[in-house]
mmCIF entry with sequence, helices, sheets and N, C-alpha, C, O atoms, coordinates in Angstrom:
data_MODEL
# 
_entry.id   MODEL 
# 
_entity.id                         1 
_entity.type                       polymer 
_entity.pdbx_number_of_molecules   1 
# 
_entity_poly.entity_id                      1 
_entity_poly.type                           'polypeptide(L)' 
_entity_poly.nstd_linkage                   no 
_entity_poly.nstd_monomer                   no 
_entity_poly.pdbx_seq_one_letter_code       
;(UNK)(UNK)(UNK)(UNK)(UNK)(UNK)(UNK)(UNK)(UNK)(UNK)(UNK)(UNK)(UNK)(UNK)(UNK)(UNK)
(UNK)(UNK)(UNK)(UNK)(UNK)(UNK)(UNK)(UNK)(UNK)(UNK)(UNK)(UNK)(UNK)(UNK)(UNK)
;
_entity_poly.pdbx_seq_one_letter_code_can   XXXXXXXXXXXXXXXXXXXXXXXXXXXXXXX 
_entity_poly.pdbx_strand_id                 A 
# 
loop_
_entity_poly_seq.entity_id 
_entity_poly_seq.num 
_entity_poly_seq.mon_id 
_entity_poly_seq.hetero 
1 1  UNK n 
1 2  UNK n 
1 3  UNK n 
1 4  UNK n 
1 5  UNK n 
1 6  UNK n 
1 7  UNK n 
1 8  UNK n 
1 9  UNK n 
1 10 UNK n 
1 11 UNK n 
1 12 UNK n 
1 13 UNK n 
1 14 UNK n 
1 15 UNK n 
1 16 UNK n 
1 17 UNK n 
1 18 UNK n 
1 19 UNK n 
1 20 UNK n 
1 21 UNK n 
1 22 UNK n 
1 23 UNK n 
1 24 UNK n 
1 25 UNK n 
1 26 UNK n 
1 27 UNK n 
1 28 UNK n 
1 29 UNK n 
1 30 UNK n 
1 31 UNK n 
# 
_struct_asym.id          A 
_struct_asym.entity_id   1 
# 
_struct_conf.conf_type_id            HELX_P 
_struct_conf.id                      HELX_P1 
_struct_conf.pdbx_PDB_helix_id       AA1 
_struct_conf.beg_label_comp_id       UNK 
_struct_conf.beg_label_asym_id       A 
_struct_conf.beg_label_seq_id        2 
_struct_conf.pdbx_beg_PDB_ins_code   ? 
_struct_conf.end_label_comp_id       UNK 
_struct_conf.end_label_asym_id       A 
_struct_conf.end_label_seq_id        28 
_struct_conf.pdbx_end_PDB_ins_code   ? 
_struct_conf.beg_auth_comp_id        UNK 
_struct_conf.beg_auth_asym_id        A 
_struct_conf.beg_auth_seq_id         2 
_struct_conf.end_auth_comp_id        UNK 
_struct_conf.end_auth_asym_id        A 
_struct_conf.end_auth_seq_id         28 
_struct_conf.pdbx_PDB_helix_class    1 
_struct_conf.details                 ? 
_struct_conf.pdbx_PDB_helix_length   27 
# 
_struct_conf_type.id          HELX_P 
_struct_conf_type.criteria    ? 
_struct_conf_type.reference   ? 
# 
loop_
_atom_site.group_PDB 
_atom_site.id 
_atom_site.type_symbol 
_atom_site.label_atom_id 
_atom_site.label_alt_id 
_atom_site.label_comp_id 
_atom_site.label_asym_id 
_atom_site.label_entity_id 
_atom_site.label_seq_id 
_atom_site.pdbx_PDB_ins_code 
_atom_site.Cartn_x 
_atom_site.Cartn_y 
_atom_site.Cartn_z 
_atom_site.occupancy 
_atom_site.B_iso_or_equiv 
_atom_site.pdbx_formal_charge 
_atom_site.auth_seq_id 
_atom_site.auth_comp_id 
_atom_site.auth_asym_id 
_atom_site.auth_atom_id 
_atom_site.pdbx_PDB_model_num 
ATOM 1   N N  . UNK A 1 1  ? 24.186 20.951 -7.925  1.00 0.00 ? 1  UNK A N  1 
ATOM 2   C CA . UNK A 1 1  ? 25.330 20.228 -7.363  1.00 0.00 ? 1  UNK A CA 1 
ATOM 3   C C  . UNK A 1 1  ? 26.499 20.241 -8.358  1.00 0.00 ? 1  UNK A C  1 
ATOM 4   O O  . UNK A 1 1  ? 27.666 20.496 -8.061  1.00 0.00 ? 1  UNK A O  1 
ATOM 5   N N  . UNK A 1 2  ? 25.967 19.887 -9.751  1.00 0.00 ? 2  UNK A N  1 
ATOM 6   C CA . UNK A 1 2  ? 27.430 19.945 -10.362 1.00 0.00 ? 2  UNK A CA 1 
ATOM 7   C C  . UNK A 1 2  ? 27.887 21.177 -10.771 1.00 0.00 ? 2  UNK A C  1 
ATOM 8   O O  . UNK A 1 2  ? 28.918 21.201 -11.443 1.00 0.00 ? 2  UNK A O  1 
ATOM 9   N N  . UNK A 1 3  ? 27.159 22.508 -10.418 1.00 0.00 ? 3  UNK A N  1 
ATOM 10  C CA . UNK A 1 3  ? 27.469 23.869 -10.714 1.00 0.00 ? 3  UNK A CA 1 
ATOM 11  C C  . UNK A 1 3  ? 28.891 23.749 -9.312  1.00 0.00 ? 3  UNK A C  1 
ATOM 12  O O  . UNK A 1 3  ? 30.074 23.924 -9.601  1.00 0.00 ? 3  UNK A O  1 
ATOM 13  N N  . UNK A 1 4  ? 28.479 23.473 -8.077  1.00 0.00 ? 4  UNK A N  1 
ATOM 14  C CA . UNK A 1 4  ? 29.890 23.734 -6.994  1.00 0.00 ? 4  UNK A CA 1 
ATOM 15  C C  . UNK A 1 4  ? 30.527 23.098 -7.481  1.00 0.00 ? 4  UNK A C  1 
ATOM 16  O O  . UNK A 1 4  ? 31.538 23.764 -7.703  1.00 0.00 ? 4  UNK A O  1 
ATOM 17  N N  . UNK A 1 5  ? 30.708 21.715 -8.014  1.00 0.00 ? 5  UNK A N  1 
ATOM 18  C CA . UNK A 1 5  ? 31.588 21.024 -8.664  1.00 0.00 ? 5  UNK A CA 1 
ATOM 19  C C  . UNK A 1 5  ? 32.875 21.981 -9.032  1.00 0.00 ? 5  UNK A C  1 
ATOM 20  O O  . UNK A 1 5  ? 33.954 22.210 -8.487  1.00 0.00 ? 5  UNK A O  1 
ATOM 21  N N  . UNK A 1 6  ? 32.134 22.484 -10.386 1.00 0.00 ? 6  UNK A N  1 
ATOM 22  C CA . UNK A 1 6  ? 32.649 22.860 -11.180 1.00 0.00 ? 6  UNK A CA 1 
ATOM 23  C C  . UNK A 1 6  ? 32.930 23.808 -11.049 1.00 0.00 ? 6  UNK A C  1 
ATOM 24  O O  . UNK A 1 6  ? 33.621 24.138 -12.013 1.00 0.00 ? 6  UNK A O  1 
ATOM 25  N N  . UNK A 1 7  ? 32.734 25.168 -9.847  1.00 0.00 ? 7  UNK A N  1 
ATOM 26  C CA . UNK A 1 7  ? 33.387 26.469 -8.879  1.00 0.00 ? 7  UNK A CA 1 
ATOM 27  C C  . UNK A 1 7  ? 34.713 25.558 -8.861  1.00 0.00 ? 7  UNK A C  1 
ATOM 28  O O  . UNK A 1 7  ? 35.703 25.563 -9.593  1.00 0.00 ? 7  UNK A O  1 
ATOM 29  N N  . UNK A 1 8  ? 34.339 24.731 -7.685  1.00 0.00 ? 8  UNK A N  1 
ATOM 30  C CA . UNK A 1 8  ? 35.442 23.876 -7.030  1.00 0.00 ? 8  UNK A CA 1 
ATOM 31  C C  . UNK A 1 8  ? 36.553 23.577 -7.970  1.00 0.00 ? 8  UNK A C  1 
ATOM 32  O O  . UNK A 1 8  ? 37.667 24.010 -7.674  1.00 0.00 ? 8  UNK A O  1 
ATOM 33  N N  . UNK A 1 9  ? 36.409 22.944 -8.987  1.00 0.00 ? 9  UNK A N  1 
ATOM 34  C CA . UNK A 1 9  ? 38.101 22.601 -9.688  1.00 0.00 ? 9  UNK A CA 1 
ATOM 35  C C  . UNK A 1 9  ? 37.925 23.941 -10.638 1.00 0.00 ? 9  UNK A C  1 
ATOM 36  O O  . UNK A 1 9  ? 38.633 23.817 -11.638 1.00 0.00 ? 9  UNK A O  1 
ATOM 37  N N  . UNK A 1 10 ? 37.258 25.069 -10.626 1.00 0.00 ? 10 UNK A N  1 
ATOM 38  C CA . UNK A 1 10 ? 38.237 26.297 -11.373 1.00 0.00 ? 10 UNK A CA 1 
ATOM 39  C C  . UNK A 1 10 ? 38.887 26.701 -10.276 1.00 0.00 ? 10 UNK A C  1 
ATOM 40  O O  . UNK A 1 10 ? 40.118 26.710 -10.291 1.00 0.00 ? 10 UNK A O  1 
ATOM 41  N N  . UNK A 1 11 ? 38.029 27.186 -8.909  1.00 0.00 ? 11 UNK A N  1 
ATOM 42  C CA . UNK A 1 11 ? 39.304 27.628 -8.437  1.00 0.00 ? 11 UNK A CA 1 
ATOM 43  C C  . UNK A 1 11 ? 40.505 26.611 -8.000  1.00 0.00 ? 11 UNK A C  1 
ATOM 44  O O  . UNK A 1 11 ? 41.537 26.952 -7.422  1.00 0.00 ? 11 UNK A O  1 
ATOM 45  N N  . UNK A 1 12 ? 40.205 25.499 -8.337  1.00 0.00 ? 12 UNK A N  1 
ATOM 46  C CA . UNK A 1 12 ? 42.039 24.347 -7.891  1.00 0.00 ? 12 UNK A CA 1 
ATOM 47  C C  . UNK A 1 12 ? 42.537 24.592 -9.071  1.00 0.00 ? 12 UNK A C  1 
ATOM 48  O O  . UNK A 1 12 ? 43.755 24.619 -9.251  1.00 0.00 ? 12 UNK A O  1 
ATOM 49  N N  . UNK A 1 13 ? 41.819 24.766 -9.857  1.00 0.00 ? 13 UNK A N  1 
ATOM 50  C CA . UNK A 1 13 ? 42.744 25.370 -11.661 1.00 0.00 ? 13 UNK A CA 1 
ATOM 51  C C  . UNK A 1 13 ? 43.603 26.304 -11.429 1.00 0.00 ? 13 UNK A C  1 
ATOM 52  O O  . UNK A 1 13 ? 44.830 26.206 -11.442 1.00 0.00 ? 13 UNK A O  1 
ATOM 53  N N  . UNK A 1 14 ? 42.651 27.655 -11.114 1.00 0.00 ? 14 UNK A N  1 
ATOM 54  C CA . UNK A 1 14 ? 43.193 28.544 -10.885 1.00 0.00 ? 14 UNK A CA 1 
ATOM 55  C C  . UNK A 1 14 ? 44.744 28.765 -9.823  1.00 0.00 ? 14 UNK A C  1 
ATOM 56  O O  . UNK A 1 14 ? 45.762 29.423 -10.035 1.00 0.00 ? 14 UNK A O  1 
ATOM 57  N N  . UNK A 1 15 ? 44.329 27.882 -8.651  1.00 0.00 ? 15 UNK A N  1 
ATOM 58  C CA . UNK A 1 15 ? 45.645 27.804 -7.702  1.00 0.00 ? 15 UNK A CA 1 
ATOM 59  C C  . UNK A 1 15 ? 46.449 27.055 -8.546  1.00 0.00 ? 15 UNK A C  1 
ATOM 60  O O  . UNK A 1 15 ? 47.221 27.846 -9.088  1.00 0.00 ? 15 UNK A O  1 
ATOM 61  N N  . UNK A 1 16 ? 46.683 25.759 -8.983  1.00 0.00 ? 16 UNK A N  1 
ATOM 62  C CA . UNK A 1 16 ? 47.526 25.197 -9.654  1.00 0.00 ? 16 UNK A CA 1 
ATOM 63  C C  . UNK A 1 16 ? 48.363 26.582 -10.999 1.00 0.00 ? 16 UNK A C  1 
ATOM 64  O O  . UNK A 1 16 ? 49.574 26.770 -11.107 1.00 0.00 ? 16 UNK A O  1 
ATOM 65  N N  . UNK A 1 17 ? 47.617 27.079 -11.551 1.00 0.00 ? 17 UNK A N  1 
ATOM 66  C CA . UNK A 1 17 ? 48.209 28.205 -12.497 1.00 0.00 ? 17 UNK A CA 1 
ATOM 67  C C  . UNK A 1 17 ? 49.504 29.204 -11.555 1.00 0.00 ? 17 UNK A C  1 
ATOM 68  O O  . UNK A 1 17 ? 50.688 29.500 -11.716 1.00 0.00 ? 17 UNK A O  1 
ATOM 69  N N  . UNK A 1 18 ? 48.508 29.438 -10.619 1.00 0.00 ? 18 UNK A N  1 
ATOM 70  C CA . UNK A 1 18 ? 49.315 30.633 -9.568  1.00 0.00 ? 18 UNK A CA 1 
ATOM 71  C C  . UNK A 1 18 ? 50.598 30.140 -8.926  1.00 0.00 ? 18 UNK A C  1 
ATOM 72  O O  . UNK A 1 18 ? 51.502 30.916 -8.617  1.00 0.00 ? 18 UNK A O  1 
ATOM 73  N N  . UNK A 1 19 ? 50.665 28.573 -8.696  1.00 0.00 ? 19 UNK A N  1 
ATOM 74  C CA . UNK A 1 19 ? 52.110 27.882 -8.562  1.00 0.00 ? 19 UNK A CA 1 
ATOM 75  C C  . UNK A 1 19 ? 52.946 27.860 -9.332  1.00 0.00 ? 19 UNK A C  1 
ATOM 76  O O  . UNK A 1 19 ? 54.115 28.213 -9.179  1.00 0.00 ? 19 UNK A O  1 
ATOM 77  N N  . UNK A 1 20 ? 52.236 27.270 -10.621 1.00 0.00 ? 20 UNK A N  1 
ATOM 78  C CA . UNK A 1 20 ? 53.152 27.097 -11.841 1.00 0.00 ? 20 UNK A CA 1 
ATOM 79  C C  . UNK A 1 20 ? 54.096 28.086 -12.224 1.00 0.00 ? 20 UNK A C  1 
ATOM 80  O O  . UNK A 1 20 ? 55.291 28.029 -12.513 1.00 0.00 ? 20 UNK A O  1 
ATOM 81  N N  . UNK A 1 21 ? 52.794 29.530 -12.116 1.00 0.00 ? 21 UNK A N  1 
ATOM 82  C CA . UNK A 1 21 ? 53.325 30.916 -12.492 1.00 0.00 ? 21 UNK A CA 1 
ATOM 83  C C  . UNK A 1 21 ? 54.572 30.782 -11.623 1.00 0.00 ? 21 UNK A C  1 
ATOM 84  O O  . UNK A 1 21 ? 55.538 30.465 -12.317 1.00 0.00 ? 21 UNK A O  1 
ATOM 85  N N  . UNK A 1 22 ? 54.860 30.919 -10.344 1.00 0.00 ? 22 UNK A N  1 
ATOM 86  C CA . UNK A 1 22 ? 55.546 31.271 -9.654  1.00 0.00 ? 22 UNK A CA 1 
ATOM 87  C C  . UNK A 1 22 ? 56.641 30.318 -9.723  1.00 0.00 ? 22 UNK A C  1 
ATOM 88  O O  . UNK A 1 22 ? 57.766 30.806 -9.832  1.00 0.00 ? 22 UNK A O  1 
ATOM 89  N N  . UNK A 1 23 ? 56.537 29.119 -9.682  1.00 0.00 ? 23 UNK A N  1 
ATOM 90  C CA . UNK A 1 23 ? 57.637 28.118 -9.805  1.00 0.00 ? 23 UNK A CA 1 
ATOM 91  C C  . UNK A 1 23 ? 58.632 28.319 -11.108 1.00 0.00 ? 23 UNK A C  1 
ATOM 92  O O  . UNK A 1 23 ? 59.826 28.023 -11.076 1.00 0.00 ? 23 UNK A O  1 
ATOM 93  N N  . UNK A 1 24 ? 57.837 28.965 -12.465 1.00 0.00 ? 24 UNK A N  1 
ATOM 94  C CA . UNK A 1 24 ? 58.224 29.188 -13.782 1.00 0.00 ? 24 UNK A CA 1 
ATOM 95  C C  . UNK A 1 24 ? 59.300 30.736 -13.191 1.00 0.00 ? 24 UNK A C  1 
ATOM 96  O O  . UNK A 1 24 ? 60.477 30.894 -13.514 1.00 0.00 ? 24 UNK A O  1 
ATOM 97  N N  . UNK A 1 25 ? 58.642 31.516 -12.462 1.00 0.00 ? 25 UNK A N  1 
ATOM 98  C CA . UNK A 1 25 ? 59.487 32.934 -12.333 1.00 0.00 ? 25 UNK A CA 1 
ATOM 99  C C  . UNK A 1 25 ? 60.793 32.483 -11.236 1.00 0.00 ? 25 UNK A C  1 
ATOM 100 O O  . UNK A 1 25 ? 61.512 33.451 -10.989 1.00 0.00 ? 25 UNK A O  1 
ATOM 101 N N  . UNK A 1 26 ? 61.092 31.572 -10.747 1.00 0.00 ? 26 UNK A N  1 
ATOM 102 C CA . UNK A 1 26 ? 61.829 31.101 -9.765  1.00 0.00 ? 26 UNK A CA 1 
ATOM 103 C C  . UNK A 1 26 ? 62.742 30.089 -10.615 1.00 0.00 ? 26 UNK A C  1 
ATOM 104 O O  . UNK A 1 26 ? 63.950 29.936 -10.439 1.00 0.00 ? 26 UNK A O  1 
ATOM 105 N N  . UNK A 1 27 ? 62.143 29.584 -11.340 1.00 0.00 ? 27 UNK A N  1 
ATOM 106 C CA . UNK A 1 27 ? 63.565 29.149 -12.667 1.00 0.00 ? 27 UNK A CA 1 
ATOM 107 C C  . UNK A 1 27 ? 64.254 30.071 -13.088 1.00 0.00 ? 27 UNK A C  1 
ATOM 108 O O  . UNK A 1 27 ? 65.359 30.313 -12.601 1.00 0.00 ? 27 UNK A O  1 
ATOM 109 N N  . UNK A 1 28 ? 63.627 30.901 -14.277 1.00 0.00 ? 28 UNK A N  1 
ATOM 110 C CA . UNK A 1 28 ? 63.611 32.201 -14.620 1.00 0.00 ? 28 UNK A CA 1 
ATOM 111 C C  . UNK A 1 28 ? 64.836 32.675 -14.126 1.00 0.00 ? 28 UNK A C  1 
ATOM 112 O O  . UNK A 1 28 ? 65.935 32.533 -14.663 1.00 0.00 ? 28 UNK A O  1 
ATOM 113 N N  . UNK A 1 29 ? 64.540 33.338 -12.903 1.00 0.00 ? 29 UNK A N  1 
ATOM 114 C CA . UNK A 1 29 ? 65.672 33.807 -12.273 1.00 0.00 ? 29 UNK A CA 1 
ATOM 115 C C  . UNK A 1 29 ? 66.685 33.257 -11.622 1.00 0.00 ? 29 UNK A C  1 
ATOM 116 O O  . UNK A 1 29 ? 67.345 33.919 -10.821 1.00 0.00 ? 29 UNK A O  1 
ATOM 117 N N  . UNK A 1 30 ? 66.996 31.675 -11.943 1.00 0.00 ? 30 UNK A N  1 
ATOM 118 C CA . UNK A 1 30 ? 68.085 30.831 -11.551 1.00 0.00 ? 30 UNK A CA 1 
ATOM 119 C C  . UNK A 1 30 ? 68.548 30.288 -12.396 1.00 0.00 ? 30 UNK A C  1 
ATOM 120 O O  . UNK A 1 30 ? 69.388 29.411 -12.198 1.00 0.00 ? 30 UNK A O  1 
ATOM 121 N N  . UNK A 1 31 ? 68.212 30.581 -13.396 1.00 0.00 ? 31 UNK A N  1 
ATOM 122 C CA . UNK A 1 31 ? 68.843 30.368 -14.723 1.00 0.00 ? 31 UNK A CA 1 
ATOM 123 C C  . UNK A 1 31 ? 70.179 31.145 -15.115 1.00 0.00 ? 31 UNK A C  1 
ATOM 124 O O  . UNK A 1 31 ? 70.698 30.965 -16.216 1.00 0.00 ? 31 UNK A O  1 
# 
């Protein structure tokens, strides 16, 4: 049980990164 756990918030890690990334390249270029 705490092995899905812990699938579970890497991949919300992982999505949270993939926003950031993108929100960071969308400054970036409005800068």
């Amino acid at each position: 049980k705490l092995k899905a756990i812990y699938e579970l918030l890497e991949t919300i890690t992982d999505k949270c990164e993939d926003v950031a990334n993108q929100i960071e390249g969308i400054v970036l270029e409005n800068s």
